[in-house]
C-alpha positions as CSV (number, residue, x, y, z in Angstrom):
1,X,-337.1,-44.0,116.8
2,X,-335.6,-40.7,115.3
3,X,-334.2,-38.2,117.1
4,X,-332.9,-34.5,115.7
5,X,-330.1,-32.8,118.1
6,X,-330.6,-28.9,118.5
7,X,-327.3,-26.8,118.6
8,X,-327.7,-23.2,120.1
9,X,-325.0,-21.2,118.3
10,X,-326.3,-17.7,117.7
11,X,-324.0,-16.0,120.3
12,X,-321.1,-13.3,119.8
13,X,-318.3,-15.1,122.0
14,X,-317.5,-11.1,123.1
15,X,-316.4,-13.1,126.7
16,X,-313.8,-14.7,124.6
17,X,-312.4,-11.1,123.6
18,X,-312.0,-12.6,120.0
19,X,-313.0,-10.7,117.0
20,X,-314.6,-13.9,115.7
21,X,-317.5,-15.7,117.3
22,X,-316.6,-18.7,119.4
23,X,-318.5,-21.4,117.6
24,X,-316.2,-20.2,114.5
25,X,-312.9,-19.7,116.0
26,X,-310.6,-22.3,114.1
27,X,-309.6,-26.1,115.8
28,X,-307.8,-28.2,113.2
29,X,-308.8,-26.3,110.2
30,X,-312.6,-26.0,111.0
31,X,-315.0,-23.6,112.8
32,X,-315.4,-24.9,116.4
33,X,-319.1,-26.2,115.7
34,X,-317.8,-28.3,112.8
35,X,-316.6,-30.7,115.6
36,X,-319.8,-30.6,117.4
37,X,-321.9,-30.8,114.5
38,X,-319.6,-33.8,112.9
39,X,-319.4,-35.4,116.5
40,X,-323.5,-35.2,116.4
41,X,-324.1,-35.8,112.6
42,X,-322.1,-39.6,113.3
43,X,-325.2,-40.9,116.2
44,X,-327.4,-43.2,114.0
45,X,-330.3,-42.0,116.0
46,X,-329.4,-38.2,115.0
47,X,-331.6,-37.8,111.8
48,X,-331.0,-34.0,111.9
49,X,-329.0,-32.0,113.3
50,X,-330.5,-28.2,113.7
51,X,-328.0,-25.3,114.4
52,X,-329.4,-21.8,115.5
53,X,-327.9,-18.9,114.4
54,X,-328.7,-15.4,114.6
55,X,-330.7,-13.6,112.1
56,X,-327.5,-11.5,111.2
57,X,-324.9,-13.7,111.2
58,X,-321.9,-13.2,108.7
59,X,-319.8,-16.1,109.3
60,X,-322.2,-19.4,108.5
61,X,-322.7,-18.8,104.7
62,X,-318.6,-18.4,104.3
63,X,-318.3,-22.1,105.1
64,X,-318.6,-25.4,103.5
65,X,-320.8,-27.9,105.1
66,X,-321.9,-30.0,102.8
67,X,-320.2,-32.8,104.1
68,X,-323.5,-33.3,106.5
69,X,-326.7,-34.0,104.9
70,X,-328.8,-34.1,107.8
71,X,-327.5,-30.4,108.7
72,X,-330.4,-27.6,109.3
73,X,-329.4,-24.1,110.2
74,X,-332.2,-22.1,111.4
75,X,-332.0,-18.5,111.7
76,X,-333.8,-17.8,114.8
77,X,-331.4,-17.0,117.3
78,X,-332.3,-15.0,120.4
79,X,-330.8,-12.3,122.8
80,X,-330.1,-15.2,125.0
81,X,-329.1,-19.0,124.8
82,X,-332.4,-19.8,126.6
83,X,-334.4,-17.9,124.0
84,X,-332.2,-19.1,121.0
85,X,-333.3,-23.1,122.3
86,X,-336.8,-22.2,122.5
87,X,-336.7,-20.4,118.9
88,X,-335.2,-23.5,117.6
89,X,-337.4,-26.3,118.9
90,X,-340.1,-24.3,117.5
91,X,-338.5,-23.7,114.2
92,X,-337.9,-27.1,113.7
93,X,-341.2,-28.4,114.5
């Protein structure tokens, strides 16, 4: 059976009060989500893993992620984390 893990990550962070969002804010020289999306990228069940970003994000592209194959951004992301899920499972039908 294959599975694909769906990571919401199209919000600001402005509760944070940091001028970057929080899914990109720095952790042992990576973006935030580079954890999550190594942590989920290492299940042998996880054939993709799908990360939603806003339509008008700046920060994705400035990274490198090729280290993970089975990465799939989609650029869907809504006005809430709700609406970014349902975007995403939709997109990656």
């Amino acid at each position: 059976m294959s599975c694909f893990a769906l990571v919401p990550a199209a919000g600001s962070g402005s509760r944070m009060g940091a001028a970057t969002p929080k899914q990109y804010l720095d952790l042992m020289g990576h973006p935030l989500i580079w954890h999550t999306i190594r942590a989920l990228a290492a299940v042998p069940e996880i054939e993709r893993v799908c990360v939603v970003i806003s339509a008008g994000d700046e920060w994705w592209d400035g990274y490198d992620w090729s280290a993970f194959p089975c990465l799939q951004v989609l650029r869907c992301g809504g006005a809430t984390r709700a609406e970014s899920v349902l975007n995403g499972l939709r997109a990656a039908e």
